[in-house]
C-alpha positions in Angstrom: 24.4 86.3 -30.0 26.1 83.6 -28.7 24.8 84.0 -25.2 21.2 84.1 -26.8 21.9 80.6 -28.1 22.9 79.1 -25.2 20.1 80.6 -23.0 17.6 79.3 -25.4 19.6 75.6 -25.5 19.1 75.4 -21.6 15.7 76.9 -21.3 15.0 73.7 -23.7 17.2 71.7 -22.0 15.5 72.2 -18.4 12.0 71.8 -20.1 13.0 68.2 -21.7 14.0 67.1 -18.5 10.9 68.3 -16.1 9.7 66.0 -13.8 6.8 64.3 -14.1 4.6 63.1 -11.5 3.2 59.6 -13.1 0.3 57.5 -11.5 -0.8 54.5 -13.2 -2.7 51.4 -13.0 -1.6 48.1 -13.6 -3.8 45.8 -15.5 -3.9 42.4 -17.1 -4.4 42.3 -20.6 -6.0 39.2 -21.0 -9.0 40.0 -18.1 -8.2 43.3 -17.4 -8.4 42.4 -13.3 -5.9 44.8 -11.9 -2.5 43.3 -10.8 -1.1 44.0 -6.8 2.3 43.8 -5.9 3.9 44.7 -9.5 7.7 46.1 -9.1 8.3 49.3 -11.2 11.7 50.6 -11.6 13.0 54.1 -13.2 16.3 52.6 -14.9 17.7 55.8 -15.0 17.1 57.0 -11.2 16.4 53.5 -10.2 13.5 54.3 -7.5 11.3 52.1 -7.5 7.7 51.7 -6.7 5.1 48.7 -5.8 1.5 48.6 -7.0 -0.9 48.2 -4.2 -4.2 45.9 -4.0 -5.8 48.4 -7.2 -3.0 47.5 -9.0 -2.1 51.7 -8.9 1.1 53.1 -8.7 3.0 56.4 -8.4 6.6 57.5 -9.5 8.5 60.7 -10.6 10.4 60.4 -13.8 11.6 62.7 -16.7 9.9 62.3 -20.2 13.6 60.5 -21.4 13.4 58.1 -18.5 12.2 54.4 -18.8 9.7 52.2 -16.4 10.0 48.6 -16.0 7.4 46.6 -15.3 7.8 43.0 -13.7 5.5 40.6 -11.5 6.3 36.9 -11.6 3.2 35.4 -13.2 3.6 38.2 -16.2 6.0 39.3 -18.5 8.6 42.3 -18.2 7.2 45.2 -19.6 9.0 48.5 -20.2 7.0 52.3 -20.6 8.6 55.4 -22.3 6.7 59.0 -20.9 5.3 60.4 -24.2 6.5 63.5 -25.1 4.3 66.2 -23.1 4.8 69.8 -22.1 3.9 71.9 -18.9 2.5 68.6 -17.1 3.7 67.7 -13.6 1.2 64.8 -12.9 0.4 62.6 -15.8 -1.8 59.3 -15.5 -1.9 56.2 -17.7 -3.1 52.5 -17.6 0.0 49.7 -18.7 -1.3 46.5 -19.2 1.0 43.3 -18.4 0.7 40.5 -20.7 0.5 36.8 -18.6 3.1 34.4 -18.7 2.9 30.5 -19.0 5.2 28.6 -17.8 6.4 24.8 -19.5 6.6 22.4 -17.1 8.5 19.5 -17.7 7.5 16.1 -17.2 8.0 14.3 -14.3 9.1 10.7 -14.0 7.9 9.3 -10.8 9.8 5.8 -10.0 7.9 3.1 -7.3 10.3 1.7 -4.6 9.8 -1.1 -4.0 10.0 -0.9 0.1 10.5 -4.7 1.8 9.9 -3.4 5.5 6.0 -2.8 4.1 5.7 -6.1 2.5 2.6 -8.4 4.2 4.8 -11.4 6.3 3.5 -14.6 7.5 3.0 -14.3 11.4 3.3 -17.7 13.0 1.7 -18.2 15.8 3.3 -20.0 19.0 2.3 -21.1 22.2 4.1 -18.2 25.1 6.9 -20.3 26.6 5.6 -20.0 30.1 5.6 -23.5 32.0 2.6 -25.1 33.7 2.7 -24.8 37.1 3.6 -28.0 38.0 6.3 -27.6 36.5 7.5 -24.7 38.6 10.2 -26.0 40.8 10.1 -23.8 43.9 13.9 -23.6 45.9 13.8 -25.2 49.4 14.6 -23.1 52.0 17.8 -23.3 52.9 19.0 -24.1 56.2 21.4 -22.5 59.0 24.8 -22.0 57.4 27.8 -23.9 59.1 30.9 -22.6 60.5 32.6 -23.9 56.9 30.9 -21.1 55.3 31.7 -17.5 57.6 30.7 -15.1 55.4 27.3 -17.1 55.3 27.0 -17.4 58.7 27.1 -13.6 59.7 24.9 -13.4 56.8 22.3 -15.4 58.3 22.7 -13.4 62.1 23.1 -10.1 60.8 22.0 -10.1 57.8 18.3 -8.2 57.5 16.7 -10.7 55.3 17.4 -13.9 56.5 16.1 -11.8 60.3 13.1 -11.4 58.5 12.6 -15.0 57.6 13.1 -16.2 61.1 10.4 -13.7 62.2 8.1 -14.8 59.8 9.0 -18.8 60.5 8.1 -17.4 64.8 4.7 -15.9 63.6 4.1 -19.1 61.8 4.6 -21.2 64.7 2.4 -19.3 66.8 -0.1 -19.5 64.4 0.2 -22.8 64.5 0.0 -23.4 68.1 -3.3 -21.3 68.1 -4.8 -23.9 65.6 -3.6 -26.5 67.8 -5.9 -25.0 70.4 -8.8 -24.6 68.5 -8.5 -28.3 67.3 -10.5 -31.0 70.0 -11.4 -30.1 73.6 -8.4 -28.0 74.5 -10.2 -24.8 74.8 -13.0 -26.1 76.4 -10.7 -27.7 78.9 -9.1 -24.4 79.0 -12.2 -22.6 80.0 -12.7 -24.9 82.4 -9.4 -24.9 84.2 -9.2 -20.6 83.7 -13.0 -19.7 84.2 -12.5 -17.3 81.4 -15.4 -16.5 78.7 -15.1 -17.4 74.9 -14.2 -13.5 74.5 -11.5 -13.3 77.0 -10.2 -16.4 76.0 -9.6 -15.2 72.7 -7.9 -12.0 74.1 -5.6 -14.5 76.3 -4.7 -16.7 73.3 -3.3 -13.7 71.4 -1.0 -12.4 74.3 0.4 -15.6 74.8 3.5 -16.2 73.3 4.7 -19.3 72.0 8.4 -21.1 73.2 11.3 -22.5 71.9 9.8 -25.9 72.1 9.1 -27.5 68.3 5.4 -27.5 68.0 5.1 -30.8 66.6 6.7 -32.4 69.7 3.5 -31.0 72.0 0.8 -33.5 73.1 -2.2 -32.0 74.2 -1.0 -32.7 77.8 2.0 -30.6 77.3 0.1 -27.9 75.0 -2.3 -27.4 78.3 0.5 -27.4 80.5 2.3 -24.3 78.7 -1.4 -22.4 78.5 -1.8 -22.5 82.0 1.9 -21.3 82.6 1.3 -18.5 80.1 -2.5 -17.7 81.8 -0.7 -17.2 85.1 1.7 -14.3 83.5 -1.0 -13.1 81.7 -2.7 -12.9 85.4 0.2 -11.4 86.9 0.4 -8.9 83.9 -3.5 -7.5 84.5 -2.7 -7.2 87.8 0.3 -4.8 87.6 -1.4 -2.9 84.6 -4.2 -2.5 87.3 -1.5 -1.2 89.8 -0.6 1.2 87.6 -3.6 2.1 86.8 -4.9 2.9 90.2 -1.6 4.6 91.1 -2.0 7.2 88.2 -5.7 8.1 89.4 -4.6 8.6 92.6 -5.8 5.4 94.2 
């Protein structure tokens, strides 16, 4: 008898505790619009589940197990299985109720920043001087011997060679003007018997000497051309020497 009991007691047993198969739909009360993302929980077995964009979900549980509801804008919400028999899939609709959240007020304080505060701009003339009151440096002369380091500085050096080059050039530019100036290339031509062109060619070969410009009277400035014509002579003539040696006479 006792044996009947306890068969009975377990055949009840395995029927109360049947899994269930539930599939609902999440809704919200106020608008019914169905809610997405809503995270059920079995607190007994603890699966869980997630409603998808139709707000429908799906979950096994026992008719003595408890689902609970929770989505941030609503409030928790817990669902018991009514008590059914010989169902494996059950479906229901659970409706979340919205939740409002108190804000608190919020004091908002003005700084009061100084770097954007409006400043008085004065204007002021640019303190650039005129130009005549630019003092340029005088060129400085050849160093002594009471200076060394100075004085191989001005042989050696590569910027005070430069100067000197550029003084030369200067000199023979000058001594071309001189030229040009009066009847010295007319008297030239005359002396030479060489055209305007080739008298321009023969002023730009001929290089000037170490003898100060400004010392040159027109007697002496005629007396160096005519030296200068006669190595510029000699030098066509042995460029044509060459030249005729190359071809082959």
């Amino acid at each position: 008898m006792n044996r009947l009991y306890l068969s009975i007691f377990i055949l009840l047993s395995s029927l109360s505790y049947s899994q269930v198969t539930l599939e609902g739909f999440v809704r919200a009360e106020d608008n019914g619009e169905p809610i997405p993302q809503v995270y059920v929980v079995n607190l007994s077995t603890e699966e869980s589940a997630t409603s998808n964009s139709n707000g429908f979900f799906s979950i096994e549980m026992s008719s003595s197990d408890t689902l609970l509801l929770s989505h941030i804008s609503f409030k928790y919400q817990q669902f018991i299985l009514p008590n059914i028999e010989d169902e494996e899939r059950w479906i229901t609709v659970i409706n979340l109720e919205p939740r409002s959240y108190l804000l608190e007020e919020i004091e908002v304080v003005e700084y009061q920043i100084s770097t954007n505060r409006p400043r008085p701009m004065v204007l002021e003339e640019p303190n650039v001087p005129y130009e005549e009151d630019v003092v340029y440096p005088e060129t400085a002369g050849r160093p002594s011997v009471s200076s060394p380091v100075d004085l191989l500085y001005w042989y050696f050096g590569s910027r005070p060679r430069q100067l000197r080059e550029l003084q030369r050039l200067k000199e023979e530019d000058r001594y071309r003007r001189q030229l040009v100036e009066g009847n010295n290339r007319e008297i030239l031509q005359e002396i030479t018997g060489l055209s305007p062109e080739e008298l321009e060619a023969f002023v730009w070969t001929c290089k000037y000497r170490d003898i100060p410009i400004s010392t040159l009277n027109d007697y002496d400035l005629l007396v160096s051309l005519l030296r200068c014509y006669a190595e510029y002579v000699q030098e066509i003539e042995d460029n044509q020497v060459l030249d005729d040696a190359q071809n082959g006479w």
